[in-house]
N, CA, C, O and CB atoms as a CASP TS submission, in Angstrom:
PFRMAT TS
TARGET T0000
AUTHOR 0000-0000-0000
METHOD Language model
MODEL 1
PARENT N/A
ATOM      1  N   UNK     1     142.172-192.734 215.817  1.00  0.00           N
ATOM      2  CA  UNK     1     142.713-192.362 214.530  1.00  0.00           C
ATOM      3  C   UNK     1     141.553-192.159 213.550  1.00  0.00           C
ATOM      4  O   UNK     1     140.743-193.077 213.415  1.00  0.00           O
ATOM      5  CB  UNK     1     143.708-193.440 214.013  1.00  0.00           C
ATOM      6  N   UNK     2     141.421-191.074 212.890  1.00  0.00           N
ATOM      7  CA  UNK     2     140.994-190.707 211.528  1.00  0.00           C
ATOM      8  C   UNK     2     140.367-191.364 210.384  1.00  0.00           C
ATOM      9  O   UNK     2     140.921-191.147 209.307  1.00  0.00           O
ATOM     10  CB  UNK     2     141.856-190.356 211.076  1.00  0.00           C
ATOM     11  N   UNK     3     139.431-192.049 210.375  1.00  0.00           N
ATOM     12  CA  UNK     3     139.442-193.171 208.565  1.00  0.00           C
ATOM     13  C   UNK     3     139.532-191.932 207.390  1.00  0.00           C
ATOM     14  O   UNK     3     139.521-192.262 206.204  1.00  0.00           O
ATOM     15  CB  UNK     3     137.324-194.392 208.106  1.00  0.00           C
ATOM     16  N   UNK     4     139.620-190.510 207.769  1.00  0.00           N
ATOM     17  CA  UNK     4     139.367-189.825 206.516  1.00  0.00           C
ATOM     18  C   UNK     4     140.610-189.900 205.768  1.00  0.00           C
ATOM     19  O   UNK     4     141.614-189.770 206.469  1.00  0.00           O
ATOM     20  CB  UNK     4     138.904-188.377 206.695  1.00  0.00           C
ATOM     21  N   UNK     5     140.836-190.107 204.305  1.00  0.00           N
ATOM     22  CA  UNK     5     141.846-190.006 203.682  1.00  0.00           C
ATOM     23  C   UNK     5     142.043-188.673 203.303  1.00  0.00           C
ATOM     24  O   UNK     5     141.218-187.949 202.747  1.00  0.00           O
ATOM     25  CB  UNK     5     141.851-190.820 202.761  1.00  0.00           C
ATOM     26  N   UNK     6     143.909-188.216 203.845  1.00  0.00           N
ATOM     27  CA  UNK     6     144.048-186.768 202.909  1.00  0.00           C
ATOM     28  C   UNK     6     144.254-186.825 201.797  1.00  0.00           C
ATOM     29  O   UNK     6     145.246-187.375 201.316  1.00  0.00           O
ATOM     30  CB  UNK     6     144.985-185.892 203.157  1.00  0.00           C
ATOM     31  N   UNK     7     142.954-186.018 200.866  1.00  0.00           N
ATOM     32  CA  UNK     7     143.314-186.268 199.760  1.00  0.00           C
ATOM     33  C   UNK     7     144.268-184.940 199.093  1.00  0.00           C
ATOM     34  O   UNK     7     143.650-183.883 199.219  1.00  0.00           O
ATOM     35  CB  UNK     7     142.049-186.653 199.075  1.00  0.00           C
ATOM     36  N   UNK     8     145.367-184.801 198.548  1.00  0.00           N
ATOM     37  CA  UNK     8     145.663-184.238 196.899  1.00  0.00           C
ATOM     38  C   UNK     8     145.886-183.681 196.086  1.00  0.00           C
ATOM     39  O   UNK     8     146.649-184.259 195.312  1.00  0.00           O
ATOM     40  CB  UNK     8     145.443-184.145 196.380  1.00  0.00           C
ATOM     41  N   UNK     9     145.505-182.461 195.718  1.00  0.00           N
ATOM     42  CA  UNK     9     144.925-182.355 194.547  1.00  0.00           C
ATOM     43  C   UNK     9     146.247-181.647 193.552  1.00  0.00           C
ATOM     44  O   UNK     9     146.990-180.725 193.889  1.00  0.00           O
ATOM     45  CB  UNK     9     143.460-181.441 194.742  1.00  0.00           C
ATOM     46  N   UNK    10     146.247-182.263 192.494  1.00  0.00           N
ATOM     47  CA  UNK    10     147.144-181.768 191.280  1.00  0.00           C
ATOM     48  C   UNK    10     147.845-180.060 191.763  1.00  0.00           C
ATOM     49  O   UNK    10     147.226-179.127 192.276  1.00  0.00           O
ATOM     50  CB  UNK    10     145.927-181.661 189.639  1.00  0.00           C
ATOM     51  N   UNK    11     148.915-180.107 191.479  1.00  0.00           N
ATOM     52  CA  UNK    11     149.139-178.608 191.061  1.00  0.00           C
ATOM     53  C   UNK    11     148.905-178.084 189.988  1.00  0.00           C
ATOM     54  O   UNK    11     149.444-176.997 189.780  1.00  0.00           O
ATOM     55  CB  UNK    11     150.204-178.237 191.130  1.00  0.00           C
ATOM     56  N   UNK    12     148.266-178.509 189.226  1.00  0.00           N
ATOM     57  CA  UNK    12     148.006-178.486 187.605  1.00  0.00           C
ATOM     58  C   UNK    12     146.534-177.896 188.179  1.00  0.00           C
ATOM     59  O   UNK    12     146.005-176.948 187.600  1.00  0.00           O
ATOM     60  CB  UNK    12     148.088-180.270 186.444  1.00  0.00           C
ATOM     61  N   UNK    13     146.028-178.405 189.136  1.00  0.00           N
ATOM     62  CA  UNK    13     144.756-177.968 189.436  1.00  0.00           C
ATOM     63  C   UNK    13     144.206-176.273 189.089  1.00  0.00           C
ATOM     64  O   UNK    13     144.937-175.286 189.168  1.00  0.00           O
ATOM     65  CB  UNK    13     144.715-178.283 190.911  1.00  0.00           C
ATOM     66  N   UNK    14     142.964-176.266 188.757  1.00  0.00           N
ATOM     67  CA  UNK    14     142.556-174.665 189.201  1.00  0.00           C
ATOM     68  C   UNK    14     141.087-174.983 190.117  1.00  0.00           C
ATOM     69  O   UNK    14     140.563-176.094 190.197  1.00  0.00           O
ATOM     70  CB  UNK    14     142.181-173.421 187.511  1.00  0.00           C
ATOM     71  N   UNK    15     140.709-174.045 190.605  1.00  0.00           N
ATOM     72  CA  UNK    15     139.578-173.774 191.464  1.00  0.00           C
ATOM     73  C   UNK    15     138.393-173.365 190.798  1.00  0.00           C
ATOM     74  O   UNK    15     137.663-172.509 191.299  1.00  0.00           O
ATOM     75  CB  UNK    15     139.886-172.810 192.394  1.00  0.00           C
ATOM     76  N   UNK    16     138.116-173.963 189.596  1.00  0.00           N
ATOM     77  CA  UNK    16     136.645-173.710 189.105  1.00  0.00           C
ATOM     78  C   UNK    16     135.967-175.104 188.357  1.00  0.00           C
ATOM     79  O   UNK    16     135.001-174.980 187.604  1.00  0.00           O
ATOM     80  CB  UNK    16     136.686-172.367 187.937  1.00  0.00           C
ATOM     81  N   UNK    17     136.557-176.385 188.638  1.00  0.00           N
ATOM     82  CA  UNK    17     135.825-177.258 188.192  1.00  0.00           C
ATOM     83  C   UNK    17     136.303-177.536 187.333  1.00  0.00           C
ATOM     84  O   UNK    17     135.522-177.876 186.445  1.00  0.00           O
ATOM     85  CB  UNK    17     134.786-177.114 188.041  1.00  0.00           C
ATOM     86  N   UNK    18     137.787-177.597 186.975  1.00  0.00           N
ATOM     87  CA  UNK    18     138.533-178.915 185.964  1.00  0.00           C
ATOM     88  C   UNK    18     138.430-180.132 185.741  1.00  0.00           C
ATOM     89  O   UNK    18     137.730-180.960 186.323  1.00  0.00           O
ATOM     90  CB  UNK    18     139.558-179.163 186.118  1.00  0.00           C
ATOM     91  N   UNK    19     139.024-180.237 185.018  1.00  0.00           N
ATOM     92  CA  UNK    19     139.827-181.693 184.671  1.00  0.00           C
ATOM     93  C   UNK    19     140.694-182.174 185.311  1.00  0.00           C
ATOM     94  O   UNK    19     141.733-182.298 184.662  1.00  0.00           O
ATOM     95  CB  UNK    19     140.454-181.786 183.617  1.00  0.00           C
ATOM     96  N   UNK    20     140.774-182.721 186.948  1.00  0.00           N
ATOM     97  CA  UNK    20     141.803-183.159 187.631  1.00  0.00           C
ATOM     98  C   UNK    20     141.442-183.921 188.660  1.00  0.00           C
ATOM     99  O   UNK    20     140.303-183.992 189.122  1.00  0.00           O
ATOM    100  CB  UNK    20     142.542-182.237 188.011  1.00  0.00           C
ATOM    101  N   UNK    21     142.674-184.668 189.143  1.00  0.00           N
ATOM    102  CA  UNK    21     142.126-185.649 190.137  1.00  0.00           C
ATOM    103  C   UNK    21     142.483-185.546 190.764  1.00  0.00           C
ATOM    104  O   UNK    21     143.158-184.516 190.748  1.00  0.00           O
ATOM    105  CB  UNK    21     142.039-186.670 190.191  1.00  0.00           C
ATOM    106  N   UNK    22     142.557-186.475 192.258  1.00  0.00           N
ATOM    107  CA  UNK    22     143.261-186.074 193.555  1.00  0.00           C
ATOM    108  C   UNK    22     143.463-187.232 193.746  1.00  0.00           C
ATOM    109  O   UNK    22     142.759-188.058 193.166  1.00  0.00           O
ATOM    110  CB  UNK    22     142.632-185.293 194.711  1.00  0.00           C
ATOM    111  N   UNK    23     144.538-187.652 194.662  1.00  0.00           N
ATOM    112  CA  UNK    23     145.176-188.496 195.688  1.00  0.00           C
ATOM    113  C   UNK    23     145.508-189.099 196.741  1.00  0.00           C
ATOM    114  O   UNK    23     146.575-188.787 197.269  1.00  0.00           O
ATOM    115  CB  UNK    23     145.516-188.457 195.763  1.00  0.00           C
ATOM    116  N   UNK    24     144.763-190.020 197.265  1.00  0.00           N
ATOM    117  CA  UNK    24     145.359-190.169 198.416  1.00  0.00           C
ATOM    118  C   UNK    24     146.133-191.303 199.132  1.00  0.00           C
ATOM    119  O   UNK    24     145.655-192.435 199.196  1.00  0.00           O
ATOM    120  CB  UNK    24     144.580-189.911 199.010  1.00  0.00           C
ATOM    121  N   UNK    25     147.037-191.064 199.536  1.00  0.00           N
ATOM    122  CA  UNK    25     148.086-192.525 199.923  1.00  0.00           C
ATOM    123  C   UNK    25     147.859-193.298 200.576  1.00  0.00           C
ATOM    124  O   UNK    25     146.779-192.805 200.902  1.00  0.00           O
ATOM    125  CB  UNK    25     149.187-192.487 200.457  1.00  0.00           C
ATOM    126  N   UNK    26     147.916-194.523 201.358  1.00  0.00           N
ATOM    127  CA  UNK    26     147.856-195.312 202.061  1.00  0.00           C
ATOM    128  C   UNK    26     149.261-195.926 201.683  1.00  0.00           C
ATOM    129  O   UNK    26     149.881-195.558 200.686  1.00  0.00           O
ATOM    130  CB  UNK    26     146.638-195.990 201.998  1.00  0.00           C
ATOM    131  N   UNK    27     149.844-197.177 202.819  1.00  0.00           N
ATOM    132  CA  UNK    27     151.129-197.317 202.646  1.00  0.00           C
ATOM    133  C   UNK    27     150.842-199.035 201.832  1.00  0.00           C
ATOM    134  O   UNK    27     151.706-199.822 201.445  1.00  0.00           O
ATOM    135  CB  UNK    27     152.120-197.105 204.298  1.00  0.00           C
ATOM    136  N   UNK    28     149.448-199.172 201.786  1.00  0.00           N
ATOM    137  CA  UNK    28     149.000-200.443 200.754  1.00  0.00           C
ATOM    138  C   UNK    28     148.339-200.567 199.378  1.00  0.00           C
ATOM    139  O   UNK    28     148.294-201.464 198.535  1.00  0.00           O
ATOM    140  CB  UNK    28     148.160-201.136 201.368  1.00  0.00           C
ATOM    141  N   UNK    29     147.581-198.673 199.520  1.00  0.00           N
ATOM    142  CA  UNK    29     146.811-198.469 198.562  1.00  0.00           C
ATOM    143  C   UNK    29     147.081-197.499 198.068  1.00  0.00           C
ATOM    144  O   UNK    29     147.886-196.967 198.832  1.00  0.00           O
ATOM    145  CB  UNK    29     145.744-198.506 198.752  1.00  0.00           C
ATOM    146  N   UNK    30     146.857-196.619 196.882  1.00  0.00           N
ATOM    147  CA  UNK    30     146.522-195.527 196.119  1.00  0.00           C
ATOM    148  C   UNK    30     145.609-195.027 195.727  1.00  0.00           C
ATOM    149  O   UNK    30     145.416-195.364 194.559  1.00  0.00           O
ATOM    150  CB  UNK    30     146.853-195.507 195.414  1.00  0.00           C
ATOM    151  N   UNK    31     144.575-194.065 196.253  1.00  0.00           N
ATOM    152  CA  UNK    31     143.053-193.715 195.832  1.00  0.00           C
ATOM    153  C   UNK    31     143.524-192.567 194.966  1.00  0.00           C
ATOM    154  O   UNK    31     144.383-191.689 195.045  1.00  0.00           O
ATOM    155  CB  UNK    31     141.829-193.253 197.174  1.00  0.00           C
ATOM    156  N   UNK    32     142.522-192.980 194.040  1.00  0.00           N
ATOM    157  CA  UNK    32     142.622-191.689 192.562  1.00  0.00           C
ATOM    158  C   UNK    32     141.074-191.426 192.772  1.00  0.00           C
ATOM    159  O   UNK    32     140.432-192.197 193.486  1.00  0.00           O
ATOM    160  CB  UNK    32     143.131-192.418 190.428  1.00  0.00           C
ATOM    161  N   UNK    33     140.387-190.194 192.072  1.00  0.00           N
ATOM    162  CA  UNK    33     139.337-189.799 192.508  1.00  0.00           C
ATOM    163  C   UNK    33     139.428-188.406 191.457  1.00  0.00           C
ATOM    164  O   UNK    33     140.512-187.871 191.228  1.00  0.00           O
ATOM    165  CB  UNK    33     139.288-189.707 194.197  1.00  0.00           C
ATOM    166  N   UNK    34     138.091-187.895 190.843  1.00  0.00           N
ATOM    167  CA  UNK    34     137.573-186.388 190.114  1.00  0.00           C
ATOM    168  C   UNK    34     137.970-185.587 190.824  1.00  0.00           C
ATOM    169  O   UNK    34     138.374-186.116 191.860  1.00  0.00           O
ATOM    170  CB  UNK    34     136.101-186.011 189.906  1.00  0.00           C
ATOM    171  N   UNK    35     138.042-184.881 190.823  1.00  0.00           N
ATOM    172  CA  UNK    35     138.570-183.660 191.862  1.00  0.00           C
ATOM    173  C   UNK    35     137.246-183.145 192.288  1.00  0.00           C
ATOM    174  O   UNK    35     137.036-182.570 193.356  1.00  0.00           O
ATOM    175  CB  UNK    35     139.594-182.314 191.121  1.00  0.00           C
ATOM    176  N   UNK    36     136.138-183.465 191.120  1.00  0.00           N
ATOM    177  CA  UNK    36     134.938-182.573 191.524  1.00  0.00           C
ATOM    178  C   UNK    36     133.733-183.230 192.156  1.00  0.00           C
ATOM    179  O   UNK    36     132.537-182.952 192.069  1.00  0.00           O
ATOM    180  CB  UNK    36     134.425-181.871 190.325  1.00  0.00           C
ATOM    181  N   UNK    37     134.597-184.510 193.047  1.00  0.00           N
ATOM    182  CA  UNK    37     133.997-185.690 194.156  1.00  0.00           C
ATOM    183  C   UNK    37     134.307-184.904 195.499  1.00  0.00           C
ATOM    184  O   UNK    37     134.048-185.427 196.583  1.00  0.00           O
ATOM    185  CB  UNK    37     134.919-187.455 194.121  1.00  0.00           C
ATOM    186  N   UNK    38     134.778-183.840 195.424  1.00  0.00           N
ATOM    187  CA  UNK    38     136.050-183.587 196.872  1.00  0.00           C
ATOM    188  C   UNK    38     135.182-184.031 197.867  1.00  0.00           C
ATOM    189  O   UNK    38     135.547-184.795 198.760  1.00  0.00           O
ATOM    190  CB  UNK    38     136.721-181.733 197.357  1.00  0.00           C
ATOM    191  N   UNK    39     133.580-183.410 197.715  1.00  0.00           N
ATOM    192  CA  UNK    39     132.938-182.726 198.836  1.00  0.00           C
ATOM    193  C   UNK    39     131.980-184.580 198.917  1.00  0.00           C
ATOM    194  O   UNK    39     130.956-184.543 199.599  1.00  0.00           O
ATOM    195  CB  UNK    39     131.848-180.741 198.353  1.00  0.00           C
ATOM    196  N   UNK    40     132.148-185.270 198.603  1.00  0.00           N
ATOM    197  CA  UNK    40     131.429-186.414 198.635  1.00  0.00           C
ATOM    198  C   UNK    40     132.431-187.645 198.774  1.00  0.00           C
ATOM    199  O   UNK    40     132.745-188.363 197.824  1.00  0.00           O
ATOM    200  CB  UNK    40     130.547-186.474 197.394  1.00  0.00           C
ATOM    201  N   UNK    41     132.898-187.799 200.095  1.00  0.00           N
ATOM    202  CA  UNK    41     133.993-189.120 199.987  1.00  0.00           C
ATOM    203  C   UNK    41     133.857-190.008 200.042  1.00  0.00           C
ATOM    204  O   UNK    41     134.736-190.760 200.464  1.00  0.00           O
ATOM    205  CB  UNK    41     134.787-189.364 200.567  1.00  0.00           C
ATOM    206  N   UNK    42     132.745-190.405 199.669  1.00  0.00           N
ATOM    207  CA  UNK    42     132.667-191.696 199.091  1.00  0.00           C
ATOM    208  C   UNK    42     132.157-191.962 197.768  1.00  0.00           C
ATOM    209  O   UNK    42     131.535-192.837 197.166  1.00  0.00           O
ATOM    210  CB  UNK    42     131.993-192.397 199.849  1.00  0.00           C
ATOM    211  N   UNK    43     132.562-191.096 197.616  1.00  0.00           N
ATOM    212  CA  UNK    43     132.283-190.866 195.683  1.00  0.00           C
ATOM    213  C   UNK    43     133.345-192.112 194.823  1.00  0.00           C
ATOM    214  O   UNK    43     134.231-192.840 195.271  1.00  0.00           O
ATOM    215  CB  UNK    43     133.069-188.726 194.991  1.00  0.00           C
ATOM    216  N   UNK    44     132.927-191.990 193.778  1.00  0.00           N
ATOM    217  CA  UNK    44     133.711-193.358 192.893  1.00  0.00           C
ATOM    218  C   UNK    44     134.913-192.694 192.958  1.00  0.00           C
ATOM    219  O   UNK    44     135.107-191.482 193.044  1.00  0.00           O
ATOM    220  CB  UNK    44     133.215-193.844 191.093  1.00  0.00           C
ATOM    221  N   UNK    45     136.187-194.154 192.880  1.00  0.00           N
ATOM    222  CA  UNK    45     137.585-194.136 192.895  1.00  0.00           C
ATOM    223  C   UNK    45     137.673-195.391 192.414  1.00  0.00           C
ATOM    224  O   UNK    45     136.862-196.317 192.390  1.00  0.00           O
ATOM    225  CB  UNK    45     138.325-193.839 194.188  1.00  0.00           C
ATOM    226  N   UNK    46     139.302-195.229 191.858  1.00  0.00           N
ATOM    227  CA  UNK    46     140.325-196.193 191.422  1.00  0.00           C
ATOM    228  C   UNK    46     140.530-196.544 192.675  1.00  0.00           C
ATOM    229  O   UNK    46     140.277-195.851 193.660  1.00  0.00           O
ATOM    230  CB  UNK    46     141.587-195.752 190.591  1.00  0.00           C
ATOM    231  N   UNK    47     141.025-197.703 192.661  1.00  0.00           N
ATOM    232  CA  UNK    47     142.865-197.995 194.093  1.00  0.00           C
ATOM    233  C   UNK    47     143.315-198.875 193.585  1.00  0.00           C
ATOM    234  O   UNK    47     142.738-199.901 193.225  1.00  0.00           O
ATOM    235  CB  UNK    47     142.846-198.605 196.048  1.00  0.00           C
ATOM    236  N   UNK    48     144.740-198.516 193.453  1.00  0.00           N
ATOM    237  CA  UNK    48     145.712-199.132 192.432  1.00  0.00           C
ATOM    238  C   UNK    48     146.701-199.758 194.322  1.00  0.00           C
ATOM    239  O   UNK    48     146.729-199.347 195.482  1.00  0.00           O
ATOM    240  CB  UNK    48     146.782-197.484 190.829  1.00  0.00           C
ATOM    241  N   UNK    49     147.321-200.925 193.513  1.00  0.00           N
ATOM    242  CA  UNK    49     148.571-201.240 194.730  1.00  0.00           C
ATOM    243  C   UNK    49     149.637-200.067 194.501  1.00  0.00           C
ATOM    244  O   UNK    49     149.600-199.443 193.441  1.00  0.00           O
ATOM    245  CB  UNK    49     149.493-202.975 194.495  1.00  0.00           C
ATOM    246  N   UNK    50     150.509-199.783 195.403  1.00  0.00           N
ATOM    247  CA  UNK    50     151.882-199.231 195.097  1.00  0.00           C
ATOM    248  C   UNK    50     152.294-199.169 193.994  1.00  0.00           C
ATOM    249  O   UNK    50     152.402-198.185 193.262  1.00  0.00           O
ATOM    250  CB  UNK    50     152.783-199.759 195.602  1.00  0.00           C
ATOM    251  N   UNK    51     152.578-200.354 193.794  1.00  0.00           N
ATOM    252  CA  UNK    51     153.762-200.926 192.792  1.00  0.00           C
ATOM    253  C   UNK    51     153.355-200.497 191.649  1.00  0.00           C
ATOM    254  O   UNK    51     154.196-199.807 191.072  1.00  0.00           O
ATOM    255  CB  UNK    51     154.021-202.509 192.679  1.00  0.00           C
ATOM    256  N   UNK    52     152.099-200.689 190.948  1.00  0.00           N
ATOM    257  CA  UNK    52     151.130-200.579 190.035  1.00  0.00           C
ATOM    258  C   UNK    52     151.582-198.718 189.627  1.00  0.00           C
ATOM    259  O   UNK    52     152.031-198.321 188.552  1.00  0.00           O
ATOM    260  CB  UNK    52     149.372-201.052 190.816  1.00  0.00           C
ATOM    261  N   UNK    53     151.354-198.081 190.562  1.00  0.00           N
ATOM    262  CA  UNK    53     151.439-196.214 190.538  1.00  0.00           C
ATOM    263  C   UNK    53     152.401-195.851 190.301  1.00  0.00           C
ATOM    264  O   UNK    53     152.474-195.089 189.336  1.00  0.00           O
ATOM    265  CB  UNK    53     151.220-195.347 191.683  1.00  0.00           C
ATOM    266  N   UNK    54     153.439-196.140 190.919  1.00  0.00           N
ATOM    267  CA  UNK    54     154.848-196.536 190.879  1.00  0.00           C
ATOM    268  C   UNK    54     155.634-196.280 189.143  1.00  0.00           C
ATOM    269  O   UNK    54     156.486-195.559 188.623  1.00  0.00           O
ATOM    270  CB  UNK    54     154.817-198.307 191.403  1.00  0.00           C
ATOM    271  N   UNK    55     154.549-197.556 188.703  1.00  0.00           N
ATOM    272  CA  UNK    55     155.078-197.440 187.369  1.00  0.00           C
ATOM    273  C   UNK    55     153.966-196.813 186.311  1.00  0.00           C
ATOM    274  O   UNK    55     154.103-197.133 185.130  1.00  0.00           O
ATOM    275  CB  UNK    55     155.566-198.903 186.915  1.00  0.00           C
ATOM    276  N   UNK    56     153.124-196.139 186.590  1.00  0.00           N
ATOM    277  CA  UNK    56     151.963-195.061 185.650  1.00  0.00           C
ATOM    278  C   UNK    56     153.119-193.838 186.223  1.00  0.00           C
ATOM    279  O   UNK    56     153.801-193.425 185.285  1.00  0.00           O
ATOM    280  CB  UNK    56     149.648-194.865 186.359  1.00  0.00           C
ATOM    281  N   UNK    57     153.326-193.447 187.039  1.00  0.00           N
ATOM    282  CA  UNK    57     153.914-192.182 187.464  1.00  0.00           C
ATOM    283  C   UNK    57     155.128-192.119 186.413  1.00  0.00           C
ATOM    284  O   UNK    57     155.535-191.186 185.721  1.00  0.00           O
ATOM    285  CB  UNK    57     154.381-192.158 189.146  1.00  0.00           C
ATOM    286  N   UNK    58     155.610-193.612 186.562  1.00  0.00           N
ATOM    287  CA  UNK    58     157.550-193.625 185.855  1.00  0.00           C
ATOM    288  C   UNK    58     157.288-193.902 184.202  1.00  0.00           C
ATOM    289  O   UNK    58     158.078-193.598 183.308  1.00  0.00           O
ATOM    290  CB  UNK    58     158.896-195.459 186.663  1.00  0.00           C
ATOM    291  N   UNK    59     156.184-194.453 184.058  1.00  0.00           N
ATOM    292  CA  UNK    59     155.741-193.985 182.168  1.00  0.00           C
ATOM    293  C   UNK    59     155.174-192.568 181.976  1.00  0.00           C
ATOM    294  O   UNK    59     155.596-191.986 180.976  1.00  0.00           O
ATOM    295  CB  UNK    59     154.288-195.060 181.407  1.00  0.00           C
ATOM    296  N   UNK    60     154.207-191.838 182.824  1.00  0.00           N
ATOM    297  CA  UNK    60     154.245-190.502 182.039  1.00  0.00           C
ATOM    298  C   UNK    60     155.015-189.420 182.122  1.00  0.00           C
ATOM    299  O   UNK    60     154.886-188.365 181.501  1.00  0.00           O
ATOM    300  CB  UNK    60     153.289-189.975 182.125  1.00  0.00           C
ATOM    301  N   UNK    61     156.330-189.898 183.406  1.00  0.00           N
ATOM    302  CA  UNK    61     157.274-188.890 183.288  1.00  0.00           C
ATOM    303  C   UNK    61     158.345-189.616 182.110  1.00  0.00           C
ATOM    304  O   UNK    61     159.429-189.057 181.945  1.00  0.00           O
ATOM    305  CB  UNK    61     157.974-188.500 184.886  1.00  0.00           C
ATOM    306  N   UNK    62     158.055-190.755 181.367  1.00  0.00           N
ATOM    307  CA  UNK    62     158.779-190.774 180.810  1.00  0.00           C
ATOM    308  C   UNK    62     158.517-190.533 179.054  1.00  0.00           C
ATOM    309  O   UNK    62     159.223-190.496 178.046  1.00  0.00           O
ATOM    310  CB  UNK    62     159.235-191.741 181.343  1.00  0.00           C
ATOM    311  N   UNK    63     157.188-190.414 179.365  1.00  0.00           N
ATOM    312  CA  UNK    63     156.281-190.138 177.615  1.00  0.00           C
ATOM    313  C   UNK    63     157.040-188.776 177.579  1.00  0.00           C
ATOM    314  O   UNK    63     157.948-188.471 178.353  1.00  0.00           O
ATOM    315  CB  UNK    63     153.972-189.926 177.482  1.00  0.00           C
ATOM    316  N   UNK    64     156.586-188.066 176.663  1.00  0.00           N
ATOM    317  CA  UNK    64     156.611-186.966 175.908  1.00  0.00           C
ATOM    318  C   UNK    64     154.752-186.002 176.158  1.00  0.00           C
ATOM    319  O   UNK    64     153.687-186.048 175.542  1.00  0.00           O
ATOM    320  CB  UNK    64     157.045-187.677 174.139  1.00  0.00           C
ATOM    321  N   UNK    65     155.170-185.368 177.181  1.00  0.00           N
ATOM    322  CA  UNK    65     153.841-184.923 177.505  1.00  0.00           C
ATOM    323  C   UNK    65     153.727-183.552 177.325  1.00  0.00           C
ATOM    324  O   UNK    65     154.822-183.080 177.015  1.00  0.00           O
ATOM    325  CB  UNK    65     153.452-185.250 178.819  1.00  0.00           C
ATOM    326  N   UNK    66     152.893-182.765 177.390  1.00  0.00           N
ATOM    327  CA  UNK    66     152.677-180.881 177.244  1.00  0.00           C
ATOM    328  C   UNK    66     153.191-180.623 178.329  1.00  0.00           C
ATOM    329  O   UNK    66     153.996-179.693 178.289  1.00  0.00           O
ATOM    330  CB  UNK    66     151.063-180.043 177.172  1.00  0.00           C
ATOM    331  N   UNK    67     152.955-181.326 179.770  1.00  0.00           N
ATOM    332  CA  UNK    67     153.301-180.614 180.934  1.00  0.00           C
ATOM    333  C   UNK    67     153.872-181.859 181.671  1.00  0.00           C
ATOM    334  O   UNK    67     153.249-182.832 182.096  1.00  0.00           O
ATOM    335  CB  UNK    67     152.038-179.776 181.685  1.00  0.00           C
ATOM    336  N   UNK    68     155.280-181.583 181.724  1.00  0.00           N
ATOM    337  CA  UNK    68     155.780-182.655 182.183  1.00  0.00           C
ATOM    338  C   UNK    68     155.715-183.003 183.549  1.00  0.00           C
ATOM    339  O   UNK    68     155.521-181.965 184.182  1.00  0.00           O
ATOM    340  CB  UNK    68     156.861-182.661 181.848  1.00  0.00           C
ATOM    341  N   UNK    69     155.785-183.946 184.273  1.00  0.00           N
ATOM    342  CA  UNK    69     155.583-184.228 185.783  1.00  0.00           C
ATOM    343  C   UNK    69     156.641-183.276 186.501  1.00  0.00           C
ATOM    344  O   UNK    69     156.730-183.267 187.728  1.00  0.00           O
ATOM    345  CB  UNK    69     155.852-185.920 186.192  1.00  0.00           C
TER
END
């Protein structure tokens, strides 16, 4: 098996070096990451538990945002 994580990336994304991050799941962890780390994986990251994402995901779909989830 694989250690590479699939990561991600936003649909919000564009292909010239934004502002966005990428994702990747584990069924214990959550890796958050620059988008403009792609090519370096072991570049700096968050890892949040589940539960933790869970509820960042269920507050900014519930803020008042420009582009909603």
């Amino acid at each position: 098996m694989s250690n590479k994580l699939a990561w991600l990336k936003s649909s919000y994304s564009d292909n010239v070096g934004g502002n966005c991050i990428e994702v990747a799941t584990l069924p214990d962890v959550i890796h958050v990451r620059d988008s403009k780390l792609e090519l370096r994986e072991r570049g700096p990251r968050l890892t949040i538990p589940p539960q933790t994402w869970g509820r960042f995901i269920a507050e900014l779909r519930a803020s008042s945002l420009e582009h909603p989830l």
